[in-house]
C-alpha positions in Angstrom: 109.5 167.1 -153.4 109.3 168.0 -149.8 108.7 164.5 -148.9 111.2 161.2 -148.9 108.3 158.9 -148.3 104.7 159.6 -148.6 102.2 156.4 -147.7 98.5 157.9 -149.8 95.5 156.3 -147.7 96.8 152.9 -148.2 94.8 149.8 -147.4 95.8 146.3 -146.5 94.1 143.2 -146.7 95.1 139.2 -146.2 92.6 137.0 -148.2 88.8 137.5 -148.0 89.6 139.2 -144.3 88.5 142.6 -143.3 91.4 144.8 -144.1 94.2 145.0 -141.5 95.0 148.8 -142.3 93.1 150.8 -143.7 93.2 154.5 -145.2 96.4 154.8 -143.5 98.6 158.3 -144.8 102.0 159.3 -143.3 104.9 161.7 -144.9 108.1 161.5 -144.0 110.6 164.5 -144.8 114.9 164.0 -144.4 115.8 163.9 -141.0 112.5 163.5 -139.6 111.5 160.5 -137.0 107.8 159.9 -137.0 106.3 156.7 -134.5 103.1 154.8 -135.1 101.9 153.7 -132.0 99.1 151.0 -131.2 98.7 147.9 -129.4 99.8 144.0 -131.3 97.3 143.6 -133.6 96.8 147.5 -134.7 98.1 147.0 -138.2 101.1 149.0 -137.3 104.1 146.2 -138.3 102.2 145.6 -141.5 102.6 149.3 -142.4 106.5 148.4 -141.7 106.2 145.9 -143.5 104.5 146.6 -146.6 107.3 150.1 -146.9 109.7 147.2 -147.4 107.5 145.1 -150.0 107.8 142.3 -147.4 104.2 141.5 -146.4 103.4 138.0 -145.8 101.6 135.9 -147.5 98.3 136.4 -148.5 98.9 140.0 -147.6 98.2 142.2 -150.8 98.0 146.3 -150.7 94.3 147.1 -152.4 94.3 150.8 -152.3 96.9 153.3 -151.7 100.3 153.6 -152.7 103.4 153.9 -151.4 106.1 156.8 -153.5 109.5 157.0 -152.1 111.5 159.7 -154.0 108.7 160.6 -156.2 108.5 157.0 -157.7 105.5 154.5 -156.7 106.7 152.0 -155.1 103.9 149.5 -156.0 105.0 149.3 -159.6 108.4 148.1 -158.9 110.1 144.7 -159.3 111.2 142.3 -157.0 114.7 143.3 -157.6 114.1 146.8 -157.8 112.6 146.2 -154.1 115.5 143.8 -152.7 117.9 146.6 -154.0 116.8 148.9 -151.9 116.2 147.3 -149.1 119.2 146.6 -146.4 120.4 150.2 -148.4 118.6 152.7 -148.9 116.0 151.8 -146.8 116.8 149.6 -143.8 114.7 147.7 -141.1 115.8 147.2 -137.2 113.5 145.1 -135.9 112.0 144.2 -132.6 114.9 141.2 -132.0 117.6 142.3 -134.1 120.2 139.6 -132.5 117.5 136.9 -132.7 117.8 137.3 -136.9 121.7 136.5 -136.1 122.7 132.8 -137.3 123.1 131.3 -133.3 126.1 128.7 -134.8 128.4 131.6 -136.9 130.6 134.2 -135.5 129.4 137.6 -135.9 132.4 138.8 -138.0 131.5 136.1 -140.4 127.8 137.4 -140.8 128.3 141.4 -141.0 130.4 140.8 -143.8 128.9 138.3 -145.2 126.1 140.7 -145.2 128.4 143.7 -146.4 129.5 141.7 -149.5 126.0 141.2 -150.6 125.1 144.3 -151.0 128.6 146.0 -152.3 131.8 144.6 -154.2 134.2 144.8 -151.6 137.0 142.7 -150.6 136.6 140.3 -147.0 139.5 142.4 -145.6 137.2 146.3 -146.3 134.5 144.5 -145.1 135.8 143.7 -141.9 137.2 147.3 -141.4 133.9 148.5 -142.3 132.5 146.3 -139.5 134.3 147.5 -137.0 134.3 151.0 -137.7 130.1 150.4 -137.9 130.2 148.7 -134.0 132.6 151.8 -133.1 129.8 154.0 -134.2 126.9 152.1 -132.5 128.8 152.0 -129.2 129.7 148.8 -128.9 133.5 148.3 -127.3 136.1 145.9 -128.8 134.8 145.4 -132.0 137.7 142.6 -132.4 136.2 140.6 -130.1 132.9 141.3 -131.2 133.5 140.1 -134.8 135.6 137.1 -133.1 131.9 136.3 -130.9 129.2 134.0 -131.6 125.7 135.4 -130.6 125.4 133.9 -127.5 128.7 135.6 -126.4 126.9 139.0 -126.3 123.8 140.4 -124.0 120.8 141.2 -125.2 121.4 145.0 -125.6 125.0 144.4 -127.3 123.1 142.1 -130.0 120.7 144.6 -130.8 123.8 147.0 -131.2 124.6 145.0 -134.0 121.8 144.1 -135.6 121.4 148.3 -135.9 124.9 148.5 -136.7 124.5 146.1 -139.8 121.1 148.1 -140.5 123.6 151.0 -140.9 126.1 150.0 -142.6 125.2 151.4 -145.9 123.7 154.9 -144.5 120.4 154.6 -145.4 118.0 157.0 -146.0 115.0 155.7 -144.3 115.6 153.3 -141.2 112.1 151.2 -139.8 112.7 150.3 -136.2 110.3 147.8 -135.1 109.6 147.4 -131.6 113.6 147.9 -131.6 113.5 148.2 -127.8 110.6 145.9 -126.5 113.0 142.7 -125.5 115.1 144.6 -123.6 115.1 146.0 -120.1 114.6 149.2 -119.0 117.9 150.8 -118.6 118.9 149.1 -121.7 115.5 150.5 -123.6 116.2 154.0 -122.7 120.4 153.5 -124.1 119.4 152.3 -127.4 116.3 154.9 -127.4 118.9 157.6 -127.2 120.8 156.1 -129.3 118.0 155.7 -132.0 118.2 159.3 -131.8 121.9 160.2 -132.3 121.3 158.5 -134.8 119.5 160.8 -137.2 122.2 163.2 -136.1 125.2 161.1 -137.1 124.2 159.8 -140.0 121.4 162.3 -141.7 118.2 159.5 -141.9 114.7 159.3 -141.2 113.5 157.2 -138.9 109.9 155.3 -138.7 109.2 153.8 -135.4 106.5 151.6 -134.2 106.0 150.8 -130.5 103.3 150.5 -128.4 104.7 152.6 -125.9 103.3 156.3 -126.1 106.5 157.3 -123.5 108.9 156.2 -125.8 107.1 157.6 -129.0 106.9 161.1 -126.9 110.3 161.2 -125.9 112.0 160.3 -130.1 109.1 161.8 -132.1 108.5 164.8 -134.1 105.0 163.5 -135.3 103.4 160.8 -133.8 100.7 158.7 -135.6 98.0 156.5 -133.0 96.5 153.6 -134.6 93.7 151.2 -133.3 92.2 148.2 -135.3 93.9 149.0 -138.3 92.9 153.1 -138.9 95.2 156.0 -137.6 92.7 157.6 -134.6 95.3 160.3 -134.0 98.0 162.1 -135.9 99.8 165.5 -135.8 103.2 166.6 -134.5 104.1 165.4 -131.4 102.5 168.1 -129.2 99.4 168.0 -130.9 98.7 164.6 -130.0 100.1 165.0 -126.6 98.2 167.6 -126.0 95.5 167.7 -127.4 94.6 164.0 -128.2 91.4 163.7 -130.0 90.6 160.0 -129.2 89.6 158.5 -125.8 92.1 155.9 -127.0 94.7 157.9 -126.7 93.9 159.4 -124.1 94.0 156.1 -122.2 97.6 155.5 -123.6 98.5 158.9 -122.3 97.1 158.1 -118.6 99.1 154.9 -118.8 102.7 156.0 -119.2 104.8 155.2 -116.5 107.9 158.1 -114.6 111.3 157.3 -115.5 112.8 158.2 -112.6 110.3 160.2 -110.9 109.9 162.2 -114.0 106.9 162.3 -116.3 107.8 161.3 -120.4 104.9 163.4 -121.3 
């Protein structure tokens, strides 16, 4: 099919609650990078969320369905799920480095991480490392993998917590918020970076922010959500130019300059 990942009007719900999402339809084709924006609350993490089988609890999909590579998704096992996920589909989220264990070196952890996904010795794994921090842009892997957490800034911890979500070229990578914690200058690094990304390594990318700038700058279709439903889709001209909710319009209005220069 044309499509990697198709979501079909799927709705989500958490106990006797009105649903969180509903109706909500996205495809993804190879090499594509598609953001859902909305404000906390907008049911845009639990689409995230529910790609990767993880909702919480209470959270149950009941309508829709979810087919990656032509296969539902919703009929597969637990282990079917966890097999995929951290490989073939792979999640960065908001706070990468705050998913790192604070008291273990970071060496230990990456591959730690590597060897539960792939039988390969400590010593391949640790190469494997390094070469992935090289790619990310991190300096010194040695003393990277030698660091504990609290070593590194912000920005270099997120480096490696995309760096691990790498490691096993997936084929679909969910970025959650992956820039929100940081600042600015930092934000717009691992923004481009998110980018070079598809390049170097051939994936998709879904994005969720609430930041319309960022989503204009990364996107080739952009997807607007409010209380749950998609208010605005279409490529990312279409819904920059012509938006066809006041709501986003009002996220338009509100996008800061960078540097004197307009993001959209």
């Amino acid at each position: 099919g044309e499509f990697m990942l198709e979501i079909k009007d799927l709705t989500i719900q958490y106990g006797d609650k009105p649903p969180v999402v509903e109706n909500f339809s996205l495809s993804l084709k190879k090499g594509e990078i598609i953001t859902i924006v909305g404000e906390s609350g907008s049911g845009k993490s639990t689409v995230l969320s529910s790609i990767l089988g993880l909702l919480p609890n209470g959270g149950k999909i009941i309508s829709g369905d979810i087919i990656y590579n032509g296969e539902s998704m919703l009929n597969k096992s637990l282990n079917q799920w966890r097999e995929l996920r951290g490989t073939e589909i792979t999640m960065i989220s908001q706070d990468s480095g705050g998913t790192l264990n604070p008291i273990r070196k970071i060496g230990k952890q990456f591959v730690e991480y590597i060897q539960t996904h792939s039988k390969i010795s400590t010593k391949e794994a640790e190469e494997k490392s390094k070469d992935m921090f090289s790619k990310v842009n991190l300096e010194e892997p040695e003393i990277i993998m030698k660091s504990y957490p609290h070593q590194l800034s912000g920005g270099m911890k997120q480096r490696v917590g995309i760096a691990m979500a790498l490691t096993f070229c997936p084929k679909i990578i969910l970025a959650d918020e992956p820039t929100s914690a940081l600042d600015v200058i930092t934000q717009a690094q691992i923004v481009k970076e998110i980018m070079d990304l598809r390049k170097k390594f051939d994936t998709s990318i879904i994005m969720v922010t609430h930041n319309l700038g960022v989503a204009a700058y990364i996107s080739d279709k952009i997807i607007v959500m409010q209380n749950g439903k998609i208010v605005d889709a279409g490529n990312k001209n279409e819904v920059i130019e012509n938006p066809k909710s006041e709501y986003t319009k009002k996220l338009l209005e509100a996008v800061p300059e960078i540097g004197g220069e307009r993001l959209v």
